[in-house]
Biopython code that builds the backbone (N, CA, C, O; Angstrom):
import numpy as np
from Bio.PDB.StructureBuilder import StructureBuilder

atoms = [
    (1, "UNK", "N", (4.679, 27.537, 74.007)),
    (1, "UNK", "CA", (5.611, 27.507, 72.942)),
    (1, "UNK", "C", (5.665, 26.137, 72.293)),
    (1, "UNK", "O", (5.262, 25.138, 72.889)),
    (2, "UNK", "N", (6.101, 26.105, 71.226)),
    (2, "UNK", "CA", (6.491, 25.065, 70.511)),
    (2, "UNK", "C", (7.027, 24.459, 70.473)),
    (2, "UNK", "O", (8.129, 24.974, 70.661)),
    (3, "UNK", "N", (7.190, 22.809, 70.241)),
    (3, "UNK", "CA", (8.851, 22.657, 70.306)),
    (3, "UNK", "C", (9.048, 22.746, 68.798)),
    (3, "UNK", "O", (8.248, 23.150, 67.954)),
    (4, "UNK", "N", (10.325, 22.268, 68.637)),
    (4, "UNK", "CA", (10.812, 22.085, 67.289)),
    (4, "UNK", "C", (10.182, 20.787, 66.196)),
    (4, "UNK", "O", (9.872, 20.848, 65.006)),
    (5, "UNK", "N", (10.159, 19.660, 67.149)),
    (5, "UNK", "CA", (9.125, 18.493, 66.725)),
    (5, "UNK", "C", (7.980, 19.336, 66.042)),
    (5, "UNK", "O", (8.015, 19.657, 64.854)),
    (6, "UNK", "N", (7.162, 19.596, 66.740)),
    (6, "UNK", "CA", (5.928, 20.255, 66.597)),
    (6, "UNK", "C", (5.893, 21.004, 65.095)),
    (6, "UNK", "O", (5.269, 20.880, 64.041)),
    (7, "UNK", "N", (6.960, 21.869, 65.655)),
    (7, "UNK", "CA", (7.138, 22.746, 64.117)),
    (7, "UNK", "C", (8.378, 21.461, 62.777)),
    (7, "UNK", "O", (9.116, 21.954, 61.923)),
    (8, "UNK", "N", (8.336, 21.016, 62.844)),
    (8, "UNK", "CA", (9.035, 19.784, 61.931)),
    (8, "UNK", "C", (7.517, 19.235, 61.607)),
    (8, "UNK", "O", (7.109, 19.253, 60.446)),
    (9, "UNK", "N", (6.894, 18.862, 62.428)),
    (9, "UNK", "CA", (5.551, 18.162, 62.118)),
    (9, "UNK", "C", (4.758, 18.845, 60.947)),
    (9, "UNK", "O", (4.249, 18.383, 59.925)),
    (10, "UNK", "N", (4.829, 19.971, 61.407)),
    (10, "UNK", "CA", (3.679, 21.108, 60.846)),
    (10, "UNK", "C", (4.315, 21.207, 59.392)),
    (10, "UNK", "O", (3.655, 20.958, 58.383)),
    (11, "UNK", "N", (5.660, 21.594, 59.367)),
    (11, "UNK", "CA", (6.128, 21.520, 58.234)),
    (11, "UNK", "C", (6.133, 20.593, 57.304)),
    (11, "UNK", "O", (5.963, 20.943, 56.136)),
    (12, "UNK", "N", (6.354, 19.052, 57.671)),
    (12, "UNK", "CA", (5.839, 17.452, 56.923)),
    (12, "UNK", "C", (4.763, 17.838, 56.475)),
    (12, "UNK", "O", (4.598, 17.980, 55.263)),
    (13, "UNK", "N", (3.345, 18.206, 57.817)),
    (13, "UNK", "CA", (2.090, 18.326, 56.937)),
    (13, "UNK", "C", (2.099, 19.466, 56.037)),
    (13, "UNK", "O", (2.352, 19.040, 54.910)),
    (14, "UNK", "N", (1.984, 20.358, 56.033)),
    (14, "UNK", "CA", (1.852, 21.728, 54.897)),
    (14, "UNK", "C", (3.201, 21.250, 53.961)),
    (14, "UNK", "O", (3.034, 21.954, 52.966)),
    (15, "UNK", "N", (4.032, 20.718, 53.793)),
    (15, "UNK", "CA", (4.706, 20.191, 52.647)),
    (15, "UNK", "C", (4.014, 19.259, 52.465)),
    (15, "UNK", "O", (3.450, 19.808, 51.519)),
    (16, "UNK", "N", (3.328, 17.917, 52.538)),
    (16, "UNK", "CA", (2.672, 17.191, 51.900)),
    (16, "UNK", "C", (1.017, 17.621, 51.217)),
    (16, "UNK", "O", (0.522, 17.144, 50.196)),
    (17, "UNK", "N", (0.250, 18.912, 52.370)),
    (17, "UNK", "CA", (-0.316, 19.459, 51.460)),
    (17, "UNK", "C", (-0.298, 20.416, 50.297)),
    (17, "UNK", "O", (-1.132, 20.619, 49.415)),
    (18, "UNK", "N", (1.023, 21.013, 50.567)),
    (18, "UNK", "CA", (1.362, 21.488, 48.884)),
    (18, "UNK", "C", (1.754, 20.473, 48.043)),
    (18, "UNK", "O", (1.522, 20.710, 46.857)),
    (19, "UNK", "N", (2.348, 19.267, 48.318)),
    (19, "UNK", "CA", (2.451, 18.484, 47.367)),
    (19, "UNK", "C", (1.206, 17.873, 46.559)),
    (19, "UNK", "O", (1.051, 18.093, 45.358)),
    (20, "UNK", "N", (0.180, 16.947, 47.459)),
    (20, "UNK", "CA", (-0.935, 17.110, 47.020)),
    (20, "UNK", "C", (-1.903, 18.271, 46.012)),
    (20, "UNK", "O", (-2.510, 18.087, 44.957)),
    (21, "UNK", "N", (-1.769, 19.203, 46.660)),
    (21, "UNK", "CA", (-2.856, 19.832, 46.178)),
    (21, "UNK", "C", (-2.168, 20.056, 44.459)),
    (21, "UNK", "O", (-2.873, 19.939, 43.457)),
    (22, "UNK", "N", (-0.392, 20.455, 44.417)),
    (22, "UNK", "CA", (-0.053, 20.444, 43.256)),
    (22, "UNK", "C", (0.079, 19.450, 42.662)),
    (22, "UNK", "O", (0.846, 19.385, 41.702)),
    (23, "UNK", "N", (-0.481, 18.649, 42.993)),
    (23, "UNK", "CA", (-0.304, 17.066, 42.265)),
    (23, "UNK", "C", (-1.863, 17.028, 41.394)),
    (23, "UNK", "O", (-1.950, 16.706, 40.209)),
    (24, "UNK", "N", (-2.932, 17.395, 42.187)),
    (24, "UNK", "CA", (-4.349, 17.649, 41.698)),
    (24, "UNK", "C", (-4.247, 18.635, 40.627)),
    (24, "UNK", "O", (-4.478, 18.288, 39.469)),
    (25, "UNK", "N", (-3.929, 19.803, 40.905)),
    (25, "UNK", "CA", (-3.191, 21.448, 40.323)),
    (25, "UNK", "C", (-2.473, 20.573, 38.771)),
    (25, "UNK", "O", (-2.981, 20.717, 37.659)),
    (26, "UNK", "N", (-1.713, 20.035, 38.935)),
    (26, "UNK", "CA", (-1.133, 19.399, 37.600)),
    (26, "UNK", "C", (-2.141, 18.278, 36.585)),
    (26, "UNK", "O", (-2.322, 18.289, 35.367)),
    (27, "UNK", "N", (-2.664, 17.378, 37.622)),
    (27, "UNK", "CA", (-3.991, 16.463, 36.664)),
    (27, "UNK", "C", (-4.682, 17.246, 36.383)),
    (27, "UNK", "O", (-5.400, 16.949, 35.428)),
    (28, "UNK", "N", (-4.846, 18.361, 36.872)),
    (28, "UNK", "CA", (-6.684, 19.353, 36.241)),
    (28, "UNK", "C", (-5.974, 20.196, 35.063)),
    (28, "UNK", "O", (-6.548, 20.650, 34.074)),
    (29, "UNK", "N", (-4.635, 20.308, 35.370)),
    (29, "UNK", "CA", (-3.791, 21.138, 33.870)),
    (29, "UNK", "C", (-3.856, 20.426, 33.022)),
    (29, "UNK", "O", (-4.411, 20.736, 31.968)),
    (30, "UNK", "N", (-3.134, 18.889, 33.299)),
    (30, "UNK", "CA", (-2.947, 18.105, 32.604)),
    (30, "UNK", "C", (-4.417, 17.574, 31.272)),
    (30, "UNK", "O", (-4.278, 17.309, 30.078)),
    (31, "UNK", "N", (-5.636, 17.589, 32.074)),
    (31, "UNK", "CA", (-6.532, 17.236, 31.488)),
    (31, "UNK", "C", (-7.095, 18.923, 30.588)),
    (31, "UNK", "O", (-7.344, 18.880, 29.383)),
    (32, "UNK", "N", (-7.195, 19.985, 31.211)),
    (32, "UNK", "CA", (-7.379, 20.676, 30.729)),
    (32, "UNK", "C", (-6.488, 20.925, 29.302)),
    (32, "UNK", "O", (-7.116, 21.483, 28.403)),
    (33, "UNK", "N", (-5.128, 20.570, 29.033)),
    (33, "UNK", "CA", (-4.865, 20.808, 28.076)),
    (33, "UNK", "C", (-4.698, 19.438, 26.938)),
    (33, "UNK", "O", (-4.159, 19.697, 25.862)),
    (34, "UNK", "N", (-5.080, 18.264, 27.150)),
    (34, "UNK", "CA", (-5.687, 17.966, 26.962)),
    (34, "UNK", "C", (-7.118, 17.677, 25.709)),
    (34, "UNK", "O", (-7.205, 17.220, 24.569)),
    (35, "UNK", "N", (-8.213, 18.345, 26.906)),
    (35, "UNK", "CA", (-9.092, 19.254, 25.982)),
    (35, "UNK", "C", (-8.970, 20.354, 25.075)),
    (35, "UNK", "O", (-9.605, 20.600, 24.049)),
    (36, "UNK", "N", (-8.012, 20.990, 25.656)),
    (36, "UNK", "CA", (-7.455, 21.867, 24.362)),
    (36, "UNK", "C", (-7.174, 21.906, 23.185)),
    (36, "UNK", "O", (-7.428, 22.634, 22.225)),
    (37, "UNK", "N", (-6.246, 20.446, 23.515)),
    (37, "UNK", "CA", (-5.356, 19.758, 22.554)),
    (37, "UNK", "C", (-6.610, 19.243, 21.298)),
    (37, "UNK", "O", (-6.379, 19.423, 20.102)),
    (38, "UNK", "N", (-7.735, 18.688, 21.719)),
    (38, "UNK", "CA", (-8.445, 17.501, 21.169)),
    (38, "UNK", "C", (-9.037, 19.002, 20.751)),
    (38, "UNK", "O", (-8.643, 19.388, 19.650)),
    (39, "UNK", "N", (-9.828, 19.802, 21.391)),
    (39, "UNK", "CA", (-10.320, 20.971, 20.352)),
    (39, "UNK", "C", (-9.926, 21.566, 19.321)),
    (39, "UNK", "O", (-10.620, 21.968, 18.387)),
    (40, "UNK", "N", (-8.520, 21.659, 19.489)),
    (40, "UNK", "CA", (-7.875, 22.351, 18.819)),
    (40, "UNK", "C", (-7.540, 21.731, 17.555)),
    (40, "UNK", "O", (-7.176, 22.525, 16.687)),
    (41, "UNK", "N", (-7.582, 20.167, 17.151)),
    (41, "UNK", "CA", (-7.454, 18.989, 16.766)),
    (41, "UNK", "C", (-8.695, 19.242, 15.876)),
    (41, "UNK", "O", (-8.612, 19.677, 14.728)),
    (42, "UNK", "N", (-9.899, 18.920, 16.529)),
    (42, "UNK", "CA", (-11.027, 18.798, 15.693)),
    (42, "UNK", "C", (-11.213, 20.224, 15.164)),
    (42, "UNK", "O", (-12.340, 20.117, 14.681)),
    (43, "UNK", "N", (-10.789, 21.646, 14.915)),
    (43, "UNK", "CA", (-11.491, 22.447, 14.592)),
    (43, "UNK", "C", (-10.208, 22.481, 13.456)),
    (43, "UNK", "O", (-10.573, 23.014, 12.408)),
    (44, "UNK", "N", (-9.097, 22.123, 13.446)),
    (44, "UNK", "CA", (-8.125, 21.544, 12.403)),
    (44, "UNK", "C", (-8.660, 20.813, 11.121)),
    (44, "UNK", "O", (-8.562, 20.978, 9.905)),
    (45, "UNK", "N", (-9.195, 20.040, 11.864)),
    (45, "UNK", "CA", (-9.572, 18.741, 10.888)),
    (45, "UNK", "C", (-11.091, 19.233, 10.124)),
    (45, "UNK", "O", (-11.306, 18.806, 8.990)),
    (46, "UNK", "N", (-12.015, 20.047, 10.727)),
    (46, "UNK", "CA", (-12.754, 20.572, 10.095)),
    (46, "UNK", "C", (-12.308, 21.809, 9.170)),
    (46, "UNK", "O", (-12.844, 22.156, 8.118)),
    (47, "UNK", "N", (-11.323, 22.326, 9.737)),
    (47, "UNK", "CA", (-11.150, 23.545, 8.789)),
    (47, "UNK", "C", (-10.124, 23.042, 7.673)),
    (47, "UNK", "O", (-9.751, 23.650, 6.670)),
    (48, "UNK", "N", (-9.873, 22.145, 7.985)),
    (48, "UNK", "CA", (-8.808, 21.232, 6.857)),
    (48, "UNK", "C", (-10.113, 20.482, 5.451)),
    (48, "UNK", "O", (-10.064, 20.519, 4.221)),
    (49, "UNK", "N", (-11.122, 19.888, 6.399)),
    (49, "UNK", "CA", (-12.242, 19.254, 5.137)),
    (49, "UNK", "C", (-12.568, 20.502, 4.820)),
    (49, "UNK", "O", (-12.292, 20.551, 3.621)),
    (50, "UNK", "N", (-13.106, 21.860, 5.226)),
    (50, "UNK", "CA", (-14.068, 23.214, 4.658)),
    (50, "UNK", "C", (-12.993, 23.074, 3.533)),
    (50, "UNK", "O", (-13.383, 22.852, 2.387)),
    (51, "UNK", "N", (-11.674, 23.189, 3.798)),
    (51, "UNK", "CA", (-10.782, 23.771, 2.664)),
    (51, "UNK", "C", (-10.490, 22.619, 1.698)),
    (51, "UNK", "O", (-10.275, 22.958, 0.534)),
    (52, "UNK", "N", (-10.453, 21.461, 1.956)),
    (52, "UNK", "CA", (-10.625, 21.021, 0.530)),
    (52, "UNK", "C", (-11.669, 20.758, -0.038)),
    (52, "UNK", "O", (-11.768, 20.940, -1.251)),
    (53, "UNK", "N", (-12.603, 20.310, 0.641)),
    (53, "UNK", "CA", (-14.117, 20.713, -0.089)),
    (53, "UNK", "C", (-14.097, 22.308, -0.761)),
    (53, "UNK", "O", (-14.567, 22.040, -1.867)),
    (54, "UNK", "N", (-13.943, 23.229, -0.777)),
    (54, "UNK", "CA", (-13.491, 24.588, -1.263)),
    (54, "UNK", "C", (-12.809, 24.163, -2.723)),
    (54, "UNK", "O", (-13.298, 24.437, -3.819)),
    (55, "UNK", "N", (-11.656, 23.483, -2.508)),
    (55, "UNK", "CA", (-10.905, 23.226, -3.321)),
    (55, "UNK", "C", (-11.238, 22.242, -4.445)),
    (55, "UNK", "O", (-10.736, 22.206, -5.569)),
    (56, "UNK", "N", (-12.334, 21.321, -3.840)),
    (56, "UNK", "CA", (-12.346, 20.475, -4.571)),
    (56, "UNK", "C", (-13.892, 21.053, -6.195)),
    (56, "UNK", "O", (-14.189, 20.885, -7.378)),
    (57, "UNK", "N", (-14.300, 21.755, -4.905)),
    (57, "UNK", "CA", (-15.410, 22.646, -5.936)),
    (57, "UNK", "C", (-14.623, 23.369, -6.725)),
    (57, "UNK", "O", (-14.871, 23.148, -7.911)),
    (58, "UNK", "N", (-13.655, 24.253, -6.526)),
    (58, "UNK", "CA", (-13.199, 24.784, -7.193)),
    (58, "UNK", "C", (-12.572, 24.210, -8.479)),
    (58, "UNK", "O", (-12.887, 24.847, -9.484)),
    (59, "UNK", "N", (-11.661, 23.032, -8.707)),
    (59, "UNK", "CA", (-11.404, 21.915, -9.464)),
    (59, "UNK", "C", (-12.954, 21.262, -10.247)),
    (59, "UNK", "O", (-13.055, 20.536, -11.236)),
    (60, "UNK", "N", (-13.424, 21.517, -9.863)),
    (60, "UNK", "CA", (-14.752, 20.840, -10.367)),
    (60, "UNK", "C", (-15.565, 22.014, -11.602)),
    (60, "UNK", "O", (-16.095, 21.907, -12.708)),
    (61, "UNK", "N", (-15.366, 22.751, -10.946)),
    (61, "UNK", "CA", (-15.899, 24.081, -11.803)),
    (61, "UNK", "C", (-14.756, 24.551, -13.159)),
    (61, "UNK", "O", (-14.994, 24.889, -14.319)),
    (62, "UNK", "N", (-13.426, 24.388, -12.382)),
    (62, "UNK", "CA", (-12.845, 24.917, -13.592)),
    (62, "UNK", "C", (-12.640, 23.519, -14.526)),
    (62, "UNK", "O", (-12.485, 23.671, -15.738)),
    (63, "UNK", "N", (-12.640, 22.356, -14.033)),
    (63, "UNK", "CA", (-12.745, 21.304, -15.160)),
    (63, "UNK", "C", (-14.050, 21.635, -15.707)),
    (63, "UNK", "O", (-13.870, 22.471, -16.592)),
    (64, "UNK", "N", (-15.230, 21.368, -15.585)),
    (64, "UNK", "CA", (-16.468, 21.930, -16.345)),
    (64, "UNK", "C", (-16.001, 22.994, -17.754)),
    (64, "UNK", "O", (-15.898, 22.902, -18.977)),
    (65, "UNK", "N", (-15.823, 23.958, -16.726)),
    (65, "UNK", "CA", (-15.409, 24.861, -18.015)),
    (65, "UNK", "C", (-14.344, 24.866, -19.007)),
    (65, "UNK", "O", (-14.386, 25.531, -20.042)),
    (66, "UNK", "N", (-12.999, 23.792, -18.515)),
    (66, "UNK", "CA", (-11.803, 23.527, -19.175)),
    (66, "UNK", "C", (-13.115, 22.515, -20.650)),
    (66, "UNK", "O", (-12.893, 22.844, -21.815)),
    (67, "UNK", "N", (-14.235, 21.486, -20.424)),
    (67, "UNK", "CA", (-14.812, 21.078, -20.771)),
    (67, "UNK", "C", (-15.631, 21.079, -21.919)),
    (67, "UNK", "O", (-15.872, 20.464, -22.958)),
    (68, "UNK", "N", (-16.094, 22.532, -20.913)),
    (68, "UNK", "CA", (-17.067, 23.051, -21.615)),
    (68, "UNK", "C", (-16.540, 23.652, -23.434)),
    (68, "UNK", "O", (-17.137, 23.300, -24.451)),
    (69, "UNK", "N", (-15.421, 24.512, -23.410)),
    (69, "UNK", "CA", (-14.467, 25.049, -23.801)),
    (69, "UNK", "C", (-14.113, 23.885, -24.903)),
    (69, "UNK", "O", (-13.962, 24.132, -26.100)),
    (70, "UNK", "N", (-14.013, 22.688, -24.368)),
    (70, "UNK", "CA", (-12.618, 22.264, -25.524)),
    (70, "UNK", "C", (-13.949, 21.176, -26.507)),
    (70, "UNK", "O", (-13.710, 20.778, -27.647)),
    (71, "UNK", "N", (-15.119, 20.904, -25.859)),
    (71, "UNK", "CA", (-16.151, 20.799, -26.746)),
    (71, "UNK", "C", (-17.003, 21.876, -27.526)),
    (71, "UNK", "O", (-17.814, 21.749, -28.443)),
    (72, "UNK", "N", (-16.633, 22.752, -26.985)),
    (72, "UNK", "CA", (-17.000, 23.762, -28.056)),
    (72, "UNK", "C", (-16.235, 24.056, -29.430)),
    (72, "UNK", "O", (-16.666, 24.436, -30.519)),
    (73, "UNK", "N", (-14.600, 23.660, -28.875)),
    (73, "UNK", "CA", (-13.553, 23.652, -29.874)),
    (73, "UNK", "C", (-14.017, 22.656, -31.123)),
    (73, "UNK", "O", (-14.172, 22.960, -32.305)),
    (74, "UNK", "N", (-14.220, 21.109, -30.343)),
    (74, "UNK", "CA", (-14.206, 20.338, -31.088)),
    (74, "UNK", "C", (-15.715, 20.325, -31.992)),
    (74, "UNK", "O", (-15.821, 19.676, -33.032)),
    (75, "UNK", "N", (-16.760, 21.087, -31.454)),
    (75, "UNK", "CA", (-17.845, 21.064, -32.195)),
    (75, "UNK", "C", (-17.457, 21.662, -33.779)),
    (75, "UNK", "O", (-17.767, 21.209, -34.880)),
    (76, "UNK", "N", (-16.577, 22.977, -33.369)),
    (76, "UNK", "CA", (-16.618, 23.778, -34.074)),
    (76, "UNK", "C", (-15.552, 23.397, -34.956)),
    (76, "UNK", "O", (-15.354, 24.287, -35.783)),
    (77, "UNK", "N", (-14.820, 22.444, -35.087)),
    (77, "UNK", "CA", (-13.260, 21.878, -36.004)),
    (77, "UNK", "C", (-14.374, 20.767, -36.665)),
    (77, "UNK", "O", (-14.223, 20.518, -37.861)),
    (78, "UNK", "N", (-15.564, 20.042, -35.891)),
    (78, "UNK", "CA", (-16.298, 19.262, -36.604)),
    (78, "UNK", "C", (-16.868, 19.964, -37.548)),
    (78, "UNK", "O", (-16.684, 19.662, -38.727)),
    (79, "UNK", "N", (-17.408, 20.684, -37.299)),
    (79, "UNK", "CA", (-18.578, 21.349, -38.297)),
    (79, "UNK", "C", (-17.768, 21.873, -39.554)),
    (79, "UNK", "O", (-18.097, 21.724, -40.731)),
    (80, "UNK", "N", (-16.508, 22.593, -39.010)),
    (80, "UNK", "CA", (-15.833, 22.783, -40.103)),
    (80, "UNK", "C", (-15.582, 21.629, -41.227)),
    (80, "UNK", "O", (-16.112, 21.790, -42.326)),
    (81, "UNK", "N", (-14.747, 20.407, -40.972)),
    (81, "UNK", "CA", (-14.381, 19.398, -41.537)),
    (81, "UNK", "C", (-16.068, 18.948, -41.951)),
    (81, "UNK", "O", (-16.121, 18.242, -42.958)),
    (82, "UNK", "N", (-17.033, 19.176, -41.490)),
    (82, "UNK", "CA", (-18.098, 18.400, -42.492)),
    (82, "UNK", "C", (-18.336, 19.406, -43.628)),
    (82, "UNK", "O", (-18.478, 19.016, -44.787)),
    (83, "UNK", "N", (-18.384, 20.829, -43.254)),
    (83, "UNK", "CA", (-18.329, 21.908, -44.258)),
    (83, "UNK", "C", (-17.766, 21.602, -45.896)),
    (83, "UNK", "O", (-18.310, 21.572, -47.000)),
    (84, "UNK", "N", (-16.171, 21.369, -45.307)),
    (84, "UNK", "CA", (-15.488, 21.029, -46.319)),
    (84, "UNK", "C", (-15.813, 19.395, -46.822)),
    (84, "UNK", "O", (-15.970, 19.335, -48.042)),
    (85, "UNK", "N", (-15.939, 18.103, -46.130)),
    (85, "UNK", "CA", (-16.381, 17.674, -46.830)),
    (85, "UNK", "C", (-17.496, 17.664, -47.434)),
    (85, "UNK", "O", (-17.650, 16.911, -48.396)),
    (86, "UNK", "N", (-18.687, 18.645, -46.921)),
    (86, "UNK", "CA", (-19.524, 18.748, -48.240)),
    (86, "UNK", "C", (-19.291, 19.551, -49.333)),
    (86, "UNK", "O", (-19.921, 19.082, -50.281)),
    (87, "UNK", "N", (-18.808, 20.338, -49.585)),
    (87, "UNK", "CA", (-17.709, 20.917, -50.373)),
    (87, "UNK", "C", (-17.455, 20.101, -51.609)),
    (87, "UNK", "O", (-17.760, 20.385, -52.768)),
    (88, "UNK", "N", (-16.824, 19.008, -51.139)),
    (88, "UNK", "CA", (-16.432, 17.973, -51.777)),
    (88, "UNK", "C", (-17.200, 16.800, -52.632)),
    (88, "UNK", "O", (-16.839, 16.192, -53.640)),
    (89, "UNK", "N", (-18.385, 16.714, -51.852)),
    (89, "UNK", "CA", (-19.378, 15.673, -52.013)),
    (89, "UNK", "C", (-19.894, 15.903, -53.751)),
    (89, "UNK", "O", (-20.510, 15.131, -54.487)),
    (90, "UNK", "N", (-19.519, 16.859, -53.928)),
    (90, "UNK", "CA", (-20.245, 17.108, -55.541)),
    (90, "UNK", "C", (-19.260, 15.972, -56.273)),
    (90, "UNK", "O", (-19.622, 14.855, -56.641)),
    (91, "UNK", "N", (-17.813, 16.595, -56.398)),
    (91, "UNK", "CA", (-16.498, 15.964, -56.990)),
    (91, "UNK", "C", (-16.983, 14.537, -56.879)),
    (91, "UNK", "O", (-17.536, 13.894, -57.771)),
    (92, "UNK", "N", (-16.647, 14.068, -55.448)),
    (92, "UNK", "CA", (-17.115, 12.646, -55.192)),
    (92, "UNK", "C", (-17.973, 11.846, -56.044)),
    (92, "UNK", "O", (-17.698, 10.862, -56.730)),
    (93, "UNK", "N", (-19.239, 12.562, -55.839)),
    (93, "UNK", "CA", (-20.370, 11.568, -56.449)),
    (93, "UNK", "C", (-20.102, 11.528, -58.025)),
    (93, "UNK", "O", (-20.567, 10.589, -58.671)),
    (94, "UNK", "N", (-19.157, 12.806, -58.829)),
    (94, "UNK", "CA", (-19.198, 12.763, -60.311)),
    (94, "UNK", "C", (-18.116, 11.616, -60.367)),
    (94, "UNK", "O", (-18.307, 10.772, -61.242)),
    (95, "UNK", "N", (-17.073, 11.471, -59.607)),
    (95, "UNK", "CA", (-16.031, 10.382, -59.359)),
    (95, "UNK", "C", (-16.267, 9.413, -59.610)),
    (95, "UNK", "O", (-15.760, 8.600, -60.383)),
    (96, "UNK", "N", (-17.251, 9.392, -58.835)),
    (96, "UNK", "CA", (-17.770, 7.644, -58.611)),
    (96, "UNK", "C", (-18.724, 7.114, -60.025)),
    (96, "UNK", "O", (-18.648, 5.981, -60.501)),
    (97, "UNK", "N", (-19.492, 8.067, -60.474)),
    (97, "UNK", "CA", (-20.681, 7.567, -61.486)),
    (97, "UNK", "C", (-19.791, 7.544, -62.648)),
    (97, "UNK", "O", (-20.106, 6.774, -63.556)),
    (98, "UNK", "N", (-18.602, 8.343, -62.796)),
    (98, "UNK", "CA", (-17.605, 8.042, -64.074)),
    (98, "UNK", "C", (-17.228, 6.640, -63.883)),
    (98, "UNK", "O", (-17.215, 5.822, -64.803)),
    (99, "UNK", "N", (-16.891, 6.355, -62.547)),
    (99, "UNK", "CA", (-15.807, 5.044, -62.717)),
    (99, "UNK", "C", (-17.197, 3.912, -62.556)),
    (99, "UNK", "O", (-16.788, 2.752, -62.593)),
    (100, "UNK", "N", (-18.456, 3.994, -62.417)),
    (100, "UNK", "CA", (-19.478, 3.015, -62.564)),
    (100, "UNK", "C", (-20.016, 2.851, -64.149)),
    (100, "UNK", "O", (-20.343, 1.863, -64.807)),
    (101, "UNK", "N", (-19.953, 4.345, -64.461)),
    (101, "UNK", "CA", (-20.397, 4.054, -66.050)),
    (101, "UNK", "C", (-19.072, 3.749, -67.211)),
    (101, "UNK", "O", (-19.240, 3.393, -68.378)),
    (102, "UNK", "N", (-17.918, 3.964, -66.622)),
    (102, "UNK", "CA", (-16.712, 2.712, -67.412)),
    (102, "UNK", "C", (-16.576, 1.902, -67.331)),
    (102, "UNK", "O", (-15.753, 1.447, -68.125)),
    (103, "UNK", "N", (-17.044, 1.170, -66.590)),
    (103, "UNK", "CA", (-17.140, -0.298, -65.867)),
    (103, "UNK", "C", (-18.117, -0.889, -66.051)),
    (103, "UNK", "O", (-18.073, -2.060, -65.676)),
    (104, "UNK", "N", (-19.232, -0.481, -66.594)),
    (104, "UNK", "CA", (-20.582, -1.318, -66.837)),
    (104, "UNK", "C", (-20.634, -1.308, -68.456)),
    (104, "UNK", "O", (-21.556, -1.869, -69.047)),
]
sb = StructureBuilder()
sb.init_structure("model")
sb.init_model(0)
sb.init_chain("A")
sb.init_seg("    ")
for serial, (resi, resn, name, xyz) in enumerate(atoms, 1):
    if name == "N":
        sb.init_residue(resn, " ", resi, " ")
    sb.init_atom(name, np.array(xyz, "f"), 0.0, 1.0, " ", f" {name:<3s}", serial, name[0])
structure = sb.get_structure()
């Protein structure tokens, strides 16, 4: 039989090896999450650049075409305004050769 010592003993050791082993049990959690953490981190940060790279093409394309668009406007308000001033260019030049041949 046992004494009570004995079993007090036994109990110190198997309480200090559950303490231990949950002490290991907690650093291997501890690190495991951790790694989690840092994975979970970098696949963030990549899916954070995919999406503004996404975004930033997208901004890029519709400026182009906001671009494209408002030089087409302005081609076409040019061409007009030279239209009309050639239009004009007749008037002009009779303008001018009146007020050169009163003057000479």
């Amino acid at each position: 039989m046992r004494s009570v010592i004995e079993e007090i003993a036994s109990a110190e050791q198997q309480a200090d090896e559950i303490r231990q082993s949950t002490i290991v049990q907690a650093r291997e959690l501890t690190l495991k999450a951790k790694e989690d953490a840092q994975q979970s981190l970098s696949k963030l940060e990549n899916d954070a650049r995919i999406s503004l790279q996404s975004a930033l093409d997208t901004a890029k394309q519709q400026g182009e075409r906001v671009s494209a668009d408002l030089l087409a406007k302005l081609e076409q308000e040019a061409d007009a305004v030279c239209k009309k001033a050639n239009g004009k260019m007749d008037q002009a030049v009779a303008y001018l050769l009146d007020k050169v041949t009163k003057t000479a």
